[in-house]
C-alpha positions, 0 to 999 in steps of 0.5 A, a space after each residue: 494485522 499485517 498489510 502486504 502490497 504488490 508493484 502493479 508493474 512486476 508483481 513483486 510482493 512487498 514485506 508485511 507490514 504490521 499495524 495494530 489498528 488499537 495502538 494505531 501504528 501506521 506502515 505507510 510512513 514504512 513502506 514510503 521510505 522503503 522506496 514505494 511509489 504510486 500512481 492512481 490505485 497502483 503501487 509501485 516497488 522501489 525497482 520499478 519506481 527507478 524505471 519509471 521514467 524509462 516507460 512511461 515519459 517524464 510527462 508522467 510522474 508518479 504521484 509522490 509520498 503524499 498520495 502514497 500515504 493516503 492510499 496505504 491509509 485507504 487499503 487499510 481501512 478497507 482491511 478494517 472495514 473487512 474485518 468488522 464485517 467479518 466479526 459482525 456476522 459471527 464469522 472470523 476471517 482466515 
């Protein structure tokens, strides 16, 4: 499976990251050190995490690598839970 996210901010798309829920590889160290950032549900590409401060005040700081993590984690779960829902109607998803 491929999970691909976008910066609430300017739309950009990230690249797809690959993960293999069987060999448990995991994209959110990847997509934490290519520069994405959060805040809430809301990922943030690397440009827009460099402006962050400029729109929004150093009072607000995004929510760091940690919290990226956890809701790369979260997104991929829900993916997962997608997916098994899929197989267990008989359906495949597209």
């Amino acid at each position: 499976m491929y999970l691909q996210i976008m910066c609430s901010s300017c739309g950009h798309r990230s690249r797809k990251f690959k993960y293999d829920k069987y060999l448990r590889t995991e994209p959110a160290d990847e997509i934490v050190k290519a520069g994405w950032n959060s805040f809430g549900d809301a990922f943030y590409c690397p440009k827009c995490v460099k402006t962050w401060e400029q729109r929004n005040g150093k009072d607000r700081p995004l929510w760091g690598k940690v919290h990226t993590r956890e809701r790369v984690y979260q997104v991929m779960i829900g993916d997962l839970m997608d997916e098994n829902e899929y197989l267990r109607k008989g359906e495949w998803p597209c």
